[in-house]
N, C-alpha and C positions, 0 to 999 in steps of 0.2 A: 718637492717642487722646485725649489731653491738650486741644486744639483744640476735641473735640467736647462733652467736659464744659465747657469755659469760653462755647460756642457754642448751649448748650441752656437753655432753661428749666428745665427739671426733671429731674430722671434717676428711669428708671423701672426697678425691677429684679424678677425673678422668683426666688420661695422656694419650693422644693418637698419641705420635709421628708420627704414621701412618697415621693418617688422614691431619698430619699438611706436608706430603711431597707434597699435593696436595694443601693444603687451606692455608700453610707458608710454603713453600718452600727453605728459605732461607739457612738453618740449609743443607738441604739434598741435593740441588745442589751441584756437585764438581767441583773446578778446575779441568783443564785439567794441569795432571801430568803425564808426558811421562816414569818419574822414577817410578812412582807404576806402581805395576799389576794390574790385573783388582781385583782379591780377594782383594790386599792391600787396593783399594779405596771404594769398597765395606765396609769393615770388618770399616775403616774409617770413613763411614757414619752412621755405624751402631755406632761407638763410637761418635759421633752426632745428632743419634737418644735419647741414653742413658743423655747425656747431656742434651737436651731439655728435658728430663722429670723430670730431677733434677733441673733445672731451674726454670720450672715449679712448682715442690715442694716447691724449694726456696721461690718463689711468695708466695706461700701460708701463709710459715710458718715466710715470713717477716711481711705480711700485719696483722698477729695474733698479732705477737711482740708490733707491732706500736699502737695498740690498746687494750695492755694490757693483749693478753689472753694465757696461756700458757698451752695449752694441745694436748694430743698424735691428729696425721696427718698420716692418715689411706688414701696407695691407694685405693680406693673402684673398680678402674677399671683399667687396661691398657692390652693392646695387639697386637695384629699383625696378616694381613690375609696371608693366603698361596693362594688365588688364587683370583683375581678380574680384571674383563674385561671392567673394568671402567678408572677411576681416577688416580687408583692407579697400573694397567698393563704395560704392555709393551709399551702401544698406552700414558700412562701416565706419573707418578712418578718411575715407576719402582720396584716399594718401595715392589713389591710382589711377595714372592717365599719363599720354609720350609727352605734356609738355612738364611736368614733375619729371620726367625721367630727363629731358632736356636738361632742366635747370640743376638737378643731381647730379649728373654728368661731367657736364662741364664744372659745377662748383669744387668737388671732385678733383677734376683734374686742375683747376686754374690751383688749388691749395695745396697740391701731392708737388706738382712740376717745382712750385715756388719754392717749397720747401725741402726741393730733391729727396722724397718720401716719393717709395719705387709703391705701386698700389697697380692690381691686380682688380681691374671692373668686370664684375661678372656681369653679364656673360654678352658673348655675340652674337650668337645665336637663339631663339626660344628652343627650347625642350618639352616639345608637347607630352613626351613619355612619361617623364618625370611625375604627372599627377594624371596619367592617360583615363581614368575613370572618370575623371572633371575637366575638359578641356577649358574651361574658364577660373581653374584656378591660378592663382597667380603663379606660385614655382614654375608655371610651364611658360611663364610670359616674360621670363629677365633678359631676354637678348637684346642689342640693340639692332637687330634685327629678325625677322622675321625666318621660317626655316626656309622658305620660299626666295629670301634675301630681298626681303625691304625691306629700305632702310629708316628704323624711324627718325621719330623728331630730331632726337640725339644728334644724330650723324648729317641731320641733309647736307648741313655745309661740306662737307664729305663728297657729296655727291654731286652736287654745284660745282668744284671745284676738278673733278675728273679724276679724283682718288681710286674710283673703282671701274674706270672707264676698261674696256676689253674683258673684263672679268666678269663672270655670273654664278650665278649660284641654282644647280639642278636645272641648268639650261636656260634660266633666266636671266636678264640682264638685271643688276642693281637698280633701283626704283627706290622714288620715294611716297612713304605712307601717307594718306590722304592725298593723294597726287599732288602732294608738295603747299597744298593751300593750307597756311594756317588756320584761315577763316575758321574753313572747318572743322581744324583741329581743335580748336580753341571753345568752342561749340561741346565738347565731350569734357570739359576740363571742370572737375568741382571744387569748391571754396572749403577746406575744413570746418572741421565743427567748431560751434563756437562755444565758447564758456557760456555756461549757463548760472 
């Protein structure tokens, strides 16, 4: 394995905070804090989602060090679902709903830019294919938009801003989810679990 880090240009690795609130949990569980709100413990976890994926990088770019090799550490993958009736639901981690993917997003990006770490957010589109037997499982939900092209939480200011103005997607014009109200967004948004 050693051979192929000295033999590569870049090493590409994949973070998937989301997956680990199911398969490593430990990061995304919360104390029970009666002084936050429910957004504060949310927004919270999310800043613990973002941690775990720098951790994770960390990993990476210690074990290069340790073996001599010193070159660029490319995310090739990270993201987050807006909907899954699985693992990661309600009945789950919790870990799924567009204002987590909001807050993933940009955390994300505010961290990758700062630190000129080139990162690859999957995806932009949903793939309903991808689990077509379960339309509500989450694989088919990572886009930050919809196939239809809403745009979720992620992106309104995208949208606000006339990013996607003349453009459509399948003859539609670029829209935003919930027709742009958070109220309602915010309405479908659950509080992780809590330690028990």
């Amino acid at each position: 394995m050693e051979k192929l880090y000295h033999a590569v240009d870049y090493v590409s690795m994949h973070t998937y905070p989301y997956h680990n609130t199911h398969y490593n949990p430990e990061f995304w569980i919360i104390e029970d804090d009666d002084k936050l709100s429910d957004i504060e413990k949310i927004d919270a976890a999310m800043l613990r989602a973002q941690a775990f994926a720098k951790k994770q990088y960390d990993s990476v770019a210690g074990y290069m060090k340790s073996i001599g090799v010193d070159k660029p550490i490319h995310i090739g993958e990270t993201g987050w679902a807006t909907v899954s009736d699985g693992f990661y639901g309600d009945e789950g981690s919790r870990a799924t709903d567009e204002y987590k993917v909001g807050r993933y997003y940009q955390l994300m990006r505010d961290w990758t830019n700062k630190e000129g770490i080139s990162c690859f957010y999957f995806e932009a589109f949903n793939e309903p294919w991808k689990d077509s037997k379960n339309p509500m499982g989450s694989e088919n939900h990572f886009g930050l938009m919809t196939v239809e092209g809403v745009a979720k939480y992620a992106i309104w200011d995208y949208v606000d801003n006339g990013t996607f103005k003349g453009l459509s997607r399948g003859g539609n014009a670029i829209t935003k989810s919930f027709g742009g109200d958070k109220e309602a967004l915010m309405k479908t948004v659950s509080v992780p679990p809590i330690k028990e």
